[in-house]
C-alpha positions in Angstrom: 5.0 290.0 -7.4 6.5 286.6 -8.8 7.9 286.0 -5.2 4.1 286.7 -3.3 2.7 284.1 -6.0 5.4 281.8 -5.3 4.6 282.5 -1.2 1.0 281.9 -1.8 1.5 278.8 -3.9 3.6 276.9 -2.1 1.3 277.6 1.1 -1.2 276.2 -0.6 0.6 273.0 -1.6 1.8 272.4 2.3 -1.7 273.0 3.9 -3.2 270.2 0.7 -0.5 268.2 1.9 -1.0 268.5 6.1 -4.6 267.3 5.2 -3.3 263.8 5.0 -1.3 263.7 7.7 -3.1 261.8 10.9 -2.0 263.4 13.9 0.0 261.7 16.6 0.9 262.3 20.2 4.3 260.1 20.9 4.5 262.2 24.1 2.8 265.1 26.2 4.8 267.3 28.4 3.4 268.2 31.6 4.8 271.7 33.8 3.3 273.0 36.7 0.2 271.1 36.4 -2.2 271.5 40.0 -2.9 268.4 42.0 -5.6 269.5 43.9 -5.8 268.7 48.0 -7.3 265.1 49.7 -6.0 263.1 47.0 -8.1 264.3 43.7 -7.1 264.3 40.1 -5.6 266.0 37.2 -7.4 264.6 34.0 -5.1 265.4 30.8 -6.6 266.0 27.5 -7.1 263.6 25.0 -4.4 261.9 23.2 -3.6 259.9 20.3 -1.7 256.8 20.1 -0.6 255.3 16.9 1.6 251.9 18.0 1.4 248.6 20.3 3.2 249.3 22.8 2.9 250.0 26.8 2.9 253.5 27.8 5.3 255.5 30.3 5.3 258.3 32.4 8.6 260.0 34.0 7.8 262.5 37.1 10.2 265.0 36.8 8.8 265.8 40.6 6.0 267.4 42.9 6.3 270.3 45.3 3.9 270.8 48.0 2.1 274.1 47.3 2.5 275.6 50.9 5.4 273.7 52.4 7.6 272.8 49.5 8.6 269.5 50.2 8.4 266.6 47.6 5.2 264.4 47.3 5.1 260.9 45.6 2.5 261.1 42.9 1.0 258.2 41.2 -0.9 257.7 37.8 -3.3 256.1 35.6 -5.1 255.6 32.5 -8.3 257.5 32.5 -11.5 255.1 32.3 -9.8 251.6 31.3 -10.2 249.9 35.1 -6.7 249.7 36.0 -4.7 250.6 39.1 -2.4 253.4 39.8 1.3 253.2 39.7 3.9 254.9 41.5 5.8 257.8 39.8 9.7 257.5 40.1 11.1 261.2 39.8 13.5 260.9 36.8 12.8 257.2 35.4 10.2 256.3 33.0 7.0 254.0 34.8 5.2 251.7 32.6 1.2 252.6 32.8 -1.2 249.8 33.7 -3.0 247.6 30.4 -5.6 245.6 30.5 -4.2 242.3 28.5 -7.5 240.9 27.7 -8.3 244.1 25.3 -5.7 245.9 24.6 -7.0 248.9 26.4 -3.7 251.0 27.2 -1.5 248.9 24.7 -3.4 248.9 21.7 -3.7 252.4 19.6 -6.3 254.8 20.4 -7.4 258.0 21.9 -6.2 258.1 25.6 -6.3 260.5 29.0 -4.1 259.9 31.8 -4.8 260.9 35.4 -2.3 262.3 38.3 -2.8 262.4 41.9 -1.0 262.6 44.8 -0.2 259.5 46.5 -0.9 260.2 49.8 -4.0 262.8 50.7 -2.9 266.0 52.7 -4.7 269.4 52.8 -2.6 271.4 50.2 -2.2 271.4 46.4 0.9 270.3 45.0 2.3 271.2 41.7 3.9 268.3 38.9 5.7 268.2 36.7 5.9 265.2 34.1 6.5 263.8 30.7 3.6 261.2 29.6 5.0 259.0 26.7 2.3 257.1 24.1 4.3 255.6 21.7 8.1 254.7 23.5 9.0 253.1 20.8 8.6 256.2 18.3 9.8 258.4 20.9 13.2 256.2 21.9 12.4 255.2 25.7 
């Protein structure tokens, strides 16, 4: 009985304790995500992003859906009016910023969008690793 109270004690003390904590997303892992046909857009959930610092994306690749051959994708910051950028499969790409605000750099709560970069009549499948905070997370 003394163990269950200890159980139930100390699970109270951790969740008092998580209530502090302010949630972070240094990275978000993407796998098998669906780029739809004629060019249109995955739109991630939100994210939070805790440091100054310009964010990256590594493409770990795209496969057409029907022929299987690669497909460039390309990537953005969801409603901050900056351009896409060109995914490198296997090296982290810095994200567009707008310098004037921060928006991108600064901390906040962030989407990022994925399309293919050039529009053909099948889906394609990506996978990718979206990093926030580089800094935190080493890249």
């Amino acid at each position: 009985m003394k163990k269950i109270g200890f159980v139930a004690t100390l699970f109270a003390i951790t969740c008092v304790l998580s209530l502090g904590n302010i949630k972070a997303d240094y990275y978000l892992g993407f796998a098998g995500i669906k780029l739809p046909a004629f060019s249109g857009t995955y739109k991630s959930s939100q994210a939070k992003k805790t440091t100054y610092d310009v964010q990256k994306v590594d493409s770990y690749g795209a496969i057409d859906n029907l022929s299987g051959d690669d497909r460039a994708v390309q990537a953005n910051l969801y409603n901050i009016g900056t351009s896409y950028v060109d995914l490198k499969t296997g090296q982290y790409v810095k994200l567009n910023y707008v310098s004037s605000s921060g928006l991108g750099y600064a901390p906040g709560t962030y989407q990022i969008l994925f399309r293919c970069k050039k529009s053909t009549v099948t889906a394609a499948t990506l996978s990718a690793m979206w990093v926030l905070d580089p800094s935190i997370y080493g890249v």
